[in-house]
Backbone as CSV, one residue per row, in Angstrom:
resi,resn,N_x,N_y,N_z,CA_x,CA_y,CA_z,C_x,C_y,C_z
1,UNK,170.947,168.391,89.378,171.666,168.198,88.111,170.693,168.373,86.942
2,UNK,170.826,169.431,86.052,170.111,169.649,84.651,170.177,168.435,83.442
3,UNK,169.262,168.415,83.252,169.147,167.543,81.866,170.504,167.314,81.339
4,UNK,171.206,168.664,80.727,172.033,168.765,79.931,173.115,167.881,80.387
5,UNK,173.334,167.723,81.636,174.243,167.341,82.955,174.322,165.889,82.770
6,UNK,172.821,165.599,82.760,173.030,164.282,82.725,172.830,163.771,81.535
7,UNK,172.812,164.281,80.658,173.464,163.513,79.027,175.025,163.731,78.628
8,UNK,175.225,164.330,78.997,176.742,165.086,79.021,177.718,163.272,80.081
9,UNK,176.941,163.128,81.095,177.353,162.375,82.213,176.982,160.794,81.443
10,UNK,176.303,160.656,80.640,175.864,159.475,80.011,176.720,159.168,78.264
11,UNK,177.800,160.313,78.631,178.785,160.205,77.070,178.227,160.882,75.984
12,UNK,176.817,161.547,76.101,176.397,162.598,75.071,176.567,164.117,74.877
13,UNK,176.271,164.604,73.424,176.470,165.955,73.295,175.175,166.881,73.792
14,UNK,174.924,167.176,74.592,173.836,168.065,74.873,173.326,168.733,73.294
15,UNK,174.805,169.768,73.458,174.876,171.110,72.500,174.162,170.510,70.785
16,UNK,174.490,168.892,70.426,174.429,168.692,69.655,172.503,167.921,69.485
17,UNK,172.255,167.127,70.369,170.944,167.245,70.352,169.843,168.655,70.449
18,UNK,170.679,169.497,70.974,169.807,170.979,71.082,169.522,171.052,69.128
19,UNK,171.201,171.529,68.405,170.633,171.351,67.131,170.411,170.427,66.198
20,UNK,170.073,169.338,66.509,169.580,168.443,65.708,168.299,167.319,66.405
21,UNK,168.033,167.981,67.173,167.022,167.246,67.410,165.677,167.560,67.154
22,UNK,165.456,169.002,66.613,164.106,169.136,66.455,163.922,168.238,64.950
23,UNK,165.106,168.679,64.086,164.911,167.775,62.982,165.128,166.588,62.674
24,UNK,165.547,165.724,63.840,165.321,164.290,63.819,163.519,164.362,64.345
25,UNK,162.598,165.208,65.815,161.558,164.944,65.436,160.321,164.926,64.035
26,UNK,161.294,165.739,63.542,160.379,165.966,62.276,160.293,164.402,61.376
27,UNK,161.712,164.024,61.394,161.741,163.039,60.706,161.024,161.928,61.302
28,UNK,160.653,161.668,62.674,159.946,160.816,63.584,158.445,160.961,63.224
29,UNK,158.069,162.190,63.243,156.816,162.421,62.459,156.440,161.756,60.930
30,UNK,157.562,161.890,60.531,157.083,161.233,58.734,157.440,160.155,59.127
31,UNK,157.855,159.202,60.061,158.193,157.916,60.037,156.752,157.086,60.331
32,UNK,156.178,157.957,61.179,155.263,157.499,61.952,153.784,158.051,61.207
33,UNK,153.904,158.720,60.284,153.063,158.992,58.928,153.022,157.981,58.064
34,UNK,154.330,157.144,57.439,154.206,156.395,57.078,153.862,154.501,57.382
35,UNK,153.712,155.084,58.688,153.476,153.174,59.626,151.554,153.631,59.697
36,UNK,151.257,154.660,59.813,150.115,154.781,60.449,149.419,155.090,58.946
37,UNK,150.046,155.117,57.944,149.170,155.274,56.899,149.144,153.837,56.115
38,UNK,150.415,152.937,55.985,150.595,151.437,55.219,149.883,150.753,55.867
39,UNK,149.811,150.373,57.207,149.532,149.165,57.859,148.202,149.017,57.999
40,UNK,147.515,150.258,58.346,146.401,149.764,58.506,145.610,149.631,56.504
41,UNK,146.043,150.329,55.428,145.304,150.540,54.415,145.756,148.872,53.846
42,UNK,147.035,148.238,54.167,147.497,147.180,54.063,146.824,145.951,54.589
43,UNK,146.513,146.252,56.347,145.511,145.395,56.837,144.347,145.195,55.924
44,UNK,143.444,146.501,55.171,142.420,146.279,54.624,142.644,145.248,53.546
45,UNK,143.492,145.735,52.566,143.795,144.837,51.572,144.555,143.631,51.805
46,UNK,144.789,143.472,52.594,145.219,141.847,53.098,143.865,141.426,53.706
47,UNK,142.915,141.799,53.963,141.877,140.628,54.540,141.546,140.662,53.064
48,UNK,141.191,141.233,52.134,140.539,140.713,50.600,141.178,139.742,50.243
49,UNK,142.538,140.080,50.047,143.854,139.007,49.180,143.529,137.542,49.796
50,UNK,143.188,137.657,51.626,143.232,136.336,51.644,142.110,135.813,51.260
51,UNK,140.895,136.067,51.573,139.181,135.757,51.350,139.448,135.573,49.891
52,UNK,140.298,135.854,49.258,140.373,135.625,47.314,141.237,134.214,47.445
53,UNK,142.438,134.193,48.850,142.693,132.446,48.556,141.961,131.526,49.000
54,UNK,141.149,132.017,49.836,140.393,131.013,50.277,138.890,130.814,49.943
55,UNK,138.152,131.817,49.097,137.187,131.616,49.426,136.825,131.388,47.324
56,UNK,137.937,132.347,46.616,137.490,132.634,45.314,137.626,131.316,44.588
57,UNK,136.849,131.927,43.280,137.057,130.413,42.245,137.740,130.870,40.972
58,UNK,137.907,129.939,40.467,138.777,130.286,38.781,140.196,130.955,39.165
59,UNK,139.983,131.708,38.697,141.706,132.500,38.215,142.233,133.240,39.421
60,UNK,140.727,133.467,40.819,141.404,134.804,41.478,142.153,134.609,42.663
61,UNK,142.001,132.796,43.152,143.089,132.705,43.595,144.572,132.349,43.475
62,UNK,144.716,132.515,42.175,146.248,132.546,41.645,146.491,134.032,41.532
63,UNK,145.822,134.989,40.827,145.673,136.130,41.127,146.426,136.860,42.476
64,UNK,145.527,135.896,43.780,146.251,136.752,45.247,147.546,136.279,45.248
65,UNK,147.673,134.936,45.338,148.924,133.838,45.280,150.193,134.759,44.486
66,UNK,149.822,134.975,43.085,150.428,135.912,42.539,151.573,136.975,43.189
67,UNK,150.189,137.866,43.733,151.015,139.361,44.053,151.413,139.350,45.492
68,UNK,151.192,137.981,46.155,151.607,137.992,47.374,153.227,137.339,47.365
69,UNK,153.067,136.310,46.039,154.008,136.360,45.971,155.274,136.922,45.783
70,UNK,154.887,137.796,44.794,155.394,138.973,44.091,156.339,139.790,45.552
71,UNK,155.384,140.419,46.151,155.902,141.218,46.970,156.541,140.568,48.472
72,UNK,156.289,139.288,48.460,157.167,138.795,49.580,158.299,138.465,49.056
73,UNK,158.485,137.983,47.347,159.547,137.120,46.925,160.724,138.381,47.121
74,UNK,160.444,139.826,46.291,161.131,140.782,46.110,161.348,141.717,47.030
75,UNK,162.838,142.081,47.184,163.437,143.488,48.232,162.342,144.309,48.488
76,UNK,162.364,144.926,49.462,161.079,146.500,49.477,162.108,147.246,48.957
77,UNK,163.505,147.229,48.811,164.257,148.673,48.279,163.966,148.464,46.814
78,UNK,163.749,147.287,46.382,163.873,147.206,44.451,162.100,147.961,44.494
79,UNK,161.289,147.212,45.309,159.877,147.750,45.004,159.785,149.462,45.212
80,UNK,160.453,149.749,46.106,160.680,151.161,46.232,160.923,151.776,44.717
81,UNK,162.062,151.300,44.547,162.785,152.014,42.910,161.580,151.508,42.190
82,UNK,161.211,150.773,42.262,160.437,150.111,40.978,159.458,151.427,40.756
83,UNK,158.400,151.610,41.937,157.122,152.366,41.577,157.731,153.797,41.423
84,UNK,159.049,154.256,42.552,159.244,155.705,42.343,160.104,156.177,40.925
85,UNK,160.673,155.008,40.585,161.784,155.804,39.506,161.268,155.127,38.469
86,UNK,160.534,153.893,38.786,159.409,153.247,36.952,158.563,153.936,36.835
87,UNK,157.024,154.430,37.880,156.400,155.200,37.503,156.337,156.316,36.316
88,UNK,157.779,157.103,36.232,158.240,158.423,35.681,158.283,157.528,33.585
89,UNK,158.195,156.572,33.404,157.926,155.956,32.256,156.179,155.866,31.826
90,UNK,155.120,156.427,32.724,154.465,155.644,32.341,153.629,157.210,32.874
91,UNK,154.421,158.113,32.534,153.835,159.757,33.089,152.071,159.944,32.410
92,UNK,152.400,160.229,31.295,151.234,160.568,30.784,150.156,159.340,31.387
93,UNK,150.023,158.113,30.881,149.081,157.347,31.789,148.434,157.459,32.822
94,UNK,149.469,157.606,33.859,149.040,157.871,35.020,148.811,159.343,35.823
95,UNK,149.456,160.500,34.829,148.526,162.159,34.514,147.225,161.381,34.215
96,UNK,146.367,160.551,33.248,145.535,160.930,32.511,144.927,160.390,33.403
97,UNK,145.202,159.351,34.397,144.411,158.502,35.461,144.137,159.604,36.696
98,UNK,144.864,160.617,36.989,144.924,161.053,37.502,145.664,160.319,39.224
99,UNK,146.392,159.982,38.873,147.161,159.310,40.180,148.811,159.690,40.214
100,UNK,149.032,160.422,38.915,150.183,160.898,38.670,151.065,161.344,40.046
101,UNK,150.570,162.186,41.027,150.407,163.088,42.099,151.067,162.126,43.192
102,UNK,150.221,160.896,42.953,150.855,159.814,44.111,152.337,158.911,44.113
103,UNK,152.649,159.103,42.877,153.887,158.580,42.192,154.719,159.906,42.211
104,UNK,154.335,160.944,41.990,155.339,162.085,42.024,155.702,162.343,43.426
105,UNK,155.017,162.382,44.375,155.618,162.875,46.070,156.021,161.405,46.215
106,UNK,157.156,161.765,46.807,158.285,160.356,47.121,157.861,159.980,48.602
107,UNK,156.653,160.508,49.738,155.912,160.345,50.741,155.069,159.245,50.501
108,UNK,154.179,159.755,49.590,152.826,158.903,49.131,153.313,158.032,48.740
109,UNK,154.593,157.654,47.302,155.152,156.834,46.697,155.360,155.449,47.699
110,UNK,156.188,156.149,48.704,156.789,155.366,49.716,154.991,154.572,50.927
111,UNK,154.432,155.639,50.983,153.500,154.778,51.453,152.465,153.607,50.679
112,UNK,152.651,154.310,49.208,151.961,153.408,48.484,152.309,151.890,48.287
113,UNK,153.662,151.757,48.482,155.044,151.051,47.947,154.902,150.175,49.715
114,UNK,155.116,150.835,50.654,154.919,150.010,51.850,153.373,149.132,52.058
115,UNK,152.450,149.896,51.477,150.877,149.528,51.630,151.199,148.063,50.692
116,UNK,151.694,148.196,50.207,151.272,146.936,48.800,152.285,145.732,49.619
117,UNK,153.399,146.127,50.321,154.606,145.371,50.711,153.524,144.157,51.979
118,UNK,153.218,145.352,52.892,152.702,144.737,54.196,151.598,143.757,53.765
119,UNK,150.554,144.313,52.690,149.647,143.448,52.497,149.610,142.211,52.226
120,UNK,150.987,142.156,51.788,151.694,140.258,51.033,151.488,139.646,52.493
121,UNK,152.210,140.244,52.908,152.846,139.310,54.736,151.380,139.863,55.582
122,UNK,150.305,140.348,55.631,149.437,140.099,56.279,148.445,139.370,56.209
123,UNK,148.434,139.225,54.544,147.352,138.191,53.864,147.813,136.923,53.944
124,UNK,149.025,136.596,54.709,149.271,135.530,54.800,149.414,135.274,56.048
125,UNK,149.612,136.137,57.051,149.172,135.919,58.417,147.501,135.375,58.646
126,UNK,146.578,136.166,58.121,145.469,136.318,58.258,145.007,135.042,57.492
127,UNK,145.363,134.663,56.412,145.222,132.909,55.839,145.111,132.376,56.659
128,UNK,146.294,132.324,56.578,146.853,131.104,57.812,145.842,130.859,59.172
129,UNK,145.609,132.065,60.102,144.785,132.536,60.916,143.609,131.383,60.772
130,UNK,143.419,132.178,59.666,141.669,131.368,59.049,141.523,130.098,59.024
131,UNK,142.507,129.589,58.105,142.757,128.089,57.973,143.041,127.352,59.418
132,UNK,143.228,127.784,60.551,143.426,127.302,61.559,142.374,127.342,62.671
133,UNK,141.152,128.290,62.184,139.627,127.928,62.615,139.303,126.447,62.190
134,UNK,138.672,125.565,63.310,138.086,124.179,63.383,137.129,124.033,62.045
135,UNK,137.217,123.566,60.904,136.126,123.417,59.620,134.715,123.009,60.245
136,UNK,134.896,122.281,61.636,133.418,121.818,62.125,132.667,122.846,62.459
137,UNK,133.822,123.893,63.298,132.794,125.095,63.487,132.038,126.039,62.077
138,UNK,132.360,126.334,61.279,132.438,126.849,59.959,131.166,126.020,59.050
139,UNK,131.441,124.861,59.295,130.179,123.884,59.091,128.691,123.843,59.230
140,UNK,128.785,124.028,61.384,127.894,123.999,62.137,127.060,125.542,61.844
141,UNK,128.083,126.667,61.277,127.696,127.908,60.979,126.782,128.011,59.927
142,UNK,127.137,127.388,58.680,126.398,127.323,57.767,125.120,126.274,57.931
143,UNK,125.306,125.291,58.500,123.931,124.019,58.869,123.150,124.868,59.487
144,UNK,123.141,126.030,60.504,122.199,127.067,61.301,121.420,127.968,60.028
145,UNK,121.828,128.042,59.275,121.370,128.734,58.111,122.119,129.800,57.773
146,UNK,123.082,130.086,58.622,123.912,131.555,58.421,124.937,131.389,56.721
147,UNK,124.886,132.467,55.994,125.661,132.907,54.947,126.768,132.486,55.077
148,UNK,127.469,132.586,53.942,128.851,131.927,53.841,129.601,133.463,54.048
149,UNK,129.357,134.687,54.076,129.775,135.661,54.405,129.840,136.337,56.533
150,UNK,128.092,135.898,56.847,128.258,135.737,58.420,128.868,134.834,58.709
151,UNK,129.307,133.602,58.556,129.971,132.612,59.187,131.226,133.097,59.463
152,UNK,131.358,133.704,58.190,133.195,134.656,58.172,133.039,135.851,59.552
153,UNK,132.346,136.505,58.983,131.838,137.821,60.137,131.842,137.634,61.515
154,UNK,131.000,136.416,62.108,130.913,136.114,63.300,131.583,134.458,63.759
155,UNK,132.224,134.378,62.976,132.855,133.067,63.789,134.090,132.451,62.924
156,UNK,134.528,133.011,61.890,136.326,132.435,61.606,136.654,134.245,61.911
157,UNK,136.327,135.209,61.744,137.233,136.034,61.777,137.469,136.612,63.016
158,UNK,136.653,136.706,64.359,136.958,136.777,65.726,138.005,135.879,65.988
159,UNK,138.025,134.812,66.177,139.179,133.576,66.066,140.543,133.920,65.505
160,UNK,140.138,134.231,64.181,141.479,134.270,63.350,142.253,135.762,63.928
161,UNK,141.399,136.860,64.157,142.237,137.850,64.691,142.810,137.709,65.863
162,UNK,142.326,137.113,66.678,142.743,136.742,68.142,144.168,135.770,68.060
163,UNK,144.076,135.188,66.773,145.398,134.204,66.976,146.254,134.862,65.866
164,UNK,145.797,135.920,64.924,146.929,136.443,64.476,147.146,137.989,65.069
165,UNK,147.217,137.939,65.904,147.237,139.209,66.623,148.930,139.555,66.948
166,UNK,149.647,138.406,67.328,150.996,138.223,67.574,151.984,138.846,66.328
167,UNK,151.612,137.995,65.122,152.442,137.945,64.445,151.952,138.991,63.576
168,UNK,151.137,140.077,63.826,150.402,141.314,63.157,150.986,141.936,63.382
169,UNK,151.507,141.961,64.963,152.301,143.137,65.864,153.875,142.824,65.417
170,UNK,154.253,141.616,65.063,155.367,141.721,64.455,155.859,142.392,63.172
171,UNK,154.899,142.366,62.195,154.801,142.697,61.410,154.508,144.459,61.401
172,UNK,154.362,144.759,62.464,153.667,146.352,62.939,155.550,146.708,62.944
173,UNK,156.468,145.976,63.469,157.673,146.373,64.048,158.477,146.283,63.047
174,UNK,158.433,145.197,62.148,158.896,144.883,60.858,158.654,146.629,60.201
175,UNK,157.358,146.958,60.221,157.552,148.119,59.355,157.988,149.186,59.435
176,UNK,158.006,149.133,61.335,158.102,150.756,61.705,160.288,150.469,61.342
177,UNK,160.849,149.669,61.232,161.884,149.519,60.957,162.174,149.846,59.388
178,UNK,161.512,149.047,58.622,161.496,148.898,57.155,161.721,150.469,56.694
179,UNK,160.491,151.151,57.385,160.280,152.215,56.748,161.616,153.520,56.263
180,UNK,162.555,152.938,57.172,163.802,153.607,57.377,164.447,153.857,56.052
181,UNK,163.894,152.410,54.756,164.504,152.799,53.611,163.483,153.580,52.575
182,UNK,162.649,154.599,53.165,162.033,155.629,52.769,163.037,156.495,52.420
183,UNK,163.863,156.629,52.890,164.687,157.706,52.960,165.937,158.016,51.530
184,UNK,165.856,156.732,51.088,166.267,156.247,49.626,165.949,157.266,48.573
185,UNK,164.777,157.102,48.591,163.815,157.975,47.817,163.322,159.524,48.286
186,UNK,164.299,160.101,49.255,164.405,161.616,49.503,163.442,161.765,50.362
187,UNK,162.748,160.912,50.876,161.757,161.081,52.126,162.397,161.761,53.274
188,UNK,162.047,162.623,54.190,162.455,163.405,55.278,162.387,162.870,55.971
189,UNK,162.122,160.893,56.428,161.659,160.228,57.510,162.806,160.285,58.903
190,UNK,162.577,159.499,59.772,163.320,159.436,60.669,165.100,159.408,60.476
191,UNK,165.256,158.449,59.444,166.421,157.949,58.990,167.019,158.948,58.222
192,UNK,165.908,160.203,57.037,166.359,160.643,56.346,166.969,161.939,57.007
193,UNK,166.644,162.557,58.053,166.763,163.431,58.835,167.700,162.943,59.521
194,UNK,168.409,162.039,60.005,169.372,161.369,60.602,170.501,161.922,59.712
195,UNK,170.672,161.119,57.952,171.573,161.178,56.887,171.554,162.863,57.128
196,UNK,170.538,163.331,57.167,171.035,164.926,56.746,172.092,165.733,58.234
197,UNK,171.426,165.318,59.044,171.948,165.541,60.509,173.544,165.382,60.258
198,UNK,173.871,164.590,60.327,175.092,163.638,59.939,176.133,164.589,59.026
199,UNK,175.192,164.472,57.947,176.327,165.280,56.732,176.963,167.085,57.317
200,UNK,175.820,167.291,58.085,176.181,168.616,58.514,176.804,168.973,59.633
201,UNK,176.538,167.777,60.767,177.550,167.706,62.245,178.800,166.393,62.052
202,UNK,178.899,165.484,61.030,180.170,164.557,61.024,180.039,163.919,62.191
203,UNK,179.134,163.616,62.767,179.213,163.258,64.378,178.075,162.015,64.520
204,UNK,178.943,160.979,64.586,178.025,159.780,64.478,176.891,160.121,65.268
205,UNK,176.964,160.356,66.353,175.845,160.683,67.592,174.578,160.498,67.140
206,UNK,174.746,161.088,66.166,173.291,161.505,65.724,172.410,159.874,65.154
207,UNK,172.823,158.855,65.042,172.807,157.573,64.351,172.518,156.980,65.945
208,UNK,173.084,157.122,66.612,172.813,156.700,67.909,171.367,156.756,68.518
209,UNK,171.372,158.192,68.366,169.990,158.843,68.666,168.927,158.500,67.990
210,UNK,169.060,158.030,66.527,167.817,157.312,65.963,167.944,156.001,66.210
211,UNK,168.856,155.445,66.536,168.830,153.951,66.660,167.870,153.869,67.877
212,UNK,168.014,154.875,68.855,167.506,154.655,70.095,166.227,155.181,70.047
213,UNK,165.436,155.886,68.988,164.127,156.658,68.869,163.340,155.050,67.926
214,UNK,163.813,154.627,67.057,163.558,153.656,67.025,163.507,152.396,67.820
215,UNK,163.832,152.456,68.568,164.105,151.366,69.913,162.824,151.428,71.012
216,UNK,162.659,152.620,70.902,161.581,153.449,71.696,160.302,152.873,71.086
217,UNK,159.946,153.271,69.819,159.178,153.101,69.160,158.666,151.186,69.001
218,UNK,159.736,150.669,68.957,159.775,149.333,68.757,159.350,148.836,70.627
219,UNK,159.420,148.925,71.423,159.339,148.890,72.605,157.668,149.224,72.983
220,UNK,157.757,150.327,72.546,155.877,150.689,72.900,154.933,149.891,72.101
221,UNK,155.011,149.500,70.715,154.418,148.745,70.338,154.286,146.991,70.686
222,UNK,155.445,146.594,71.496,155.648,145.874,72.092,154.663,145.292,73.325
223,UNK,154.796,146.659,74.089,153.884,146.864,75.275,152.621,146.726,74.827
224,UNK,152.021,147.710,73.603,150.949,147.489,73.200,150.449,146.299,72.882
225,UNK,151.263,145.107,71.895,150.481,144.229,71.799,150.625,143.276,72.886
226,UNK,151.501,143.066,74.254,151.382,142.246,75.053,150.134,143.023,75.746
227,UNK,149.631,144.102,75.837,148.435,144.091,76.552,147.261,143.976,76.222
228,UNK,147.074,144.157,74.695,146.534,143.409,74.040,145.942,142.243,74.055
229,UNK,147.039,141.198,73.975,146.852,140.104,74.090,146.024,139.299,75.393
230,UNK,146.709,140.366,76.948,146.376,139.744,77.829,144.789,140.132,77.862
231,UNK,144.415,141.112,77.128,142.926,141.597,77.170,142.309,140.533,76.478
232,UNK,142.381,139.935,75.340,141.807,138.914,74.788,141.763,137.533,74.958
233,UNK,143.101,137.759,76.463,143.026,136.461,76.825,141.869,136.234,77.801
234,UNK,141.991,137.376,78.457,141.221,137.464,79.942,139.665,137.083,79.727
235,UNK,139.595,137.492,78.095,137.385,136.974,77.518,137.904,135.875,76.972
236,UNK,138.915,135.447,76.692,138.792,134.384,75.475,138.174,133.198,76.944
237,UNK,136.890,132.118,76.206,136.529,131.160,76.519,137.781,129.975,77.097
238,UNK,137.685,129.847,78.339,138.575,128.610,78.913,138.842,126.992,77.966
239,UNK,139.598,126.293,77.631,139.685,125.260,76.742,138.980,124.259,77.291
């Protein structure tokens, strides 16, 4: 029995994944452009945001508090509109900055716009993380003579990644979902290639098929961080 046979036998259109499926991969590609470009530039800037609540003085931890708030309090679809369709007010500025370029492609926009989103909810994973290293150990780090920067380096931030490792990977799934309202903003992503699919075959099917490419996607990362985990369990020191 051929492929075709057995999608046909499972209630699907063969004929109709033949034409629309190369351009749902395309859209799988920009989906997965945009998870592999936010999260990790997000990770970076979420370990600063938090080291600014925890470690800064004066103004800069209201500062992180601030924009973490900011972007957890508010929709990602309003933050979406905000940078792609506010940007276009503030043209010349940001021509003269030369960043114009990143606000004009509704790709970059959208990754810029996800980068800033994830960083709220990782800098607060990664807090938290921190704050849940023993203060005695952190103590005993600095009484050895070590910096208030190695203490971080070699003994709250091994710890803290190991215990926010869970809710990182949630947050990994959170986005590869989120990202779907890229497509708002004329992005070709998974979802947006879906809408176009759609308008041209009338045939829900095609909604099916991303629900389930996303499912996929959400599933492997799944796998990934449970093996993960069991890897860090297998060195982590016995209690």
């Amino acid at each position: 029995m051929s492929g075709g046979d057995l999608l046909a036998l499972a209630g699907f259109d063969p004929g109709l994944l033949a034409r629309y499926g190369p351009s749902l991969l395309h859209g799988l590609a920009a989906t997965l452009g945009l998870v592999a470009v936010s999260v990790p530039l997000g990770f970076c800037l979420a370990a600063g945001l938090a080291l600014m609540r925890l470690e800064g003085g004066g103004p800069v931890p209201a500062l992180s508090a601030g924009f973490v708030g900011f972007f957890r309090g508010t929709p990602l679809l309003a933050q979406l509109f905000l940078l792609y369709y506010g940007a276009a007010q503030f043209h010349g500025a940001l021509q003269a900055a030369g960043v114009w370029g990143l606000f004009r492609d509704a790709f970059w926009c959208a990754a810029f716009t996800f980068t800033l989103n994830t960083a709220a909810y990782q800098a607060e994973i990664l807090r938290g993380a921190a704050r849940s290293v023993p203060a005695g150990q952190i103590e005993a780090g600095l009484s050895l003579g070590l910096s208030r920067g190695a203490v971080y380096r070699l003994i709250v931030a091994p710890q803290a990644l190991a215990l926010a490792l869970r809710p990182l990977g949630n947050e990994l799934i959170l986005m590869i979902k989120a990202s779907s309202l890229a497509s708002v903003i004329t992005v070709l992503d998974l979802m947006g290639a879906t809408k176009r699919s759609f308008s041209a075959s009338l045939d829900f099917e095609v909604y099916l098929w991303a629900a389930l490419i996303y499912l996929a996607l959400v599933e492997i990362v799944r796998r990934v961080w449970n093996a993960l985990e069991r890897r860090l369990a297998r060195h982590a020191p016995a209690a």
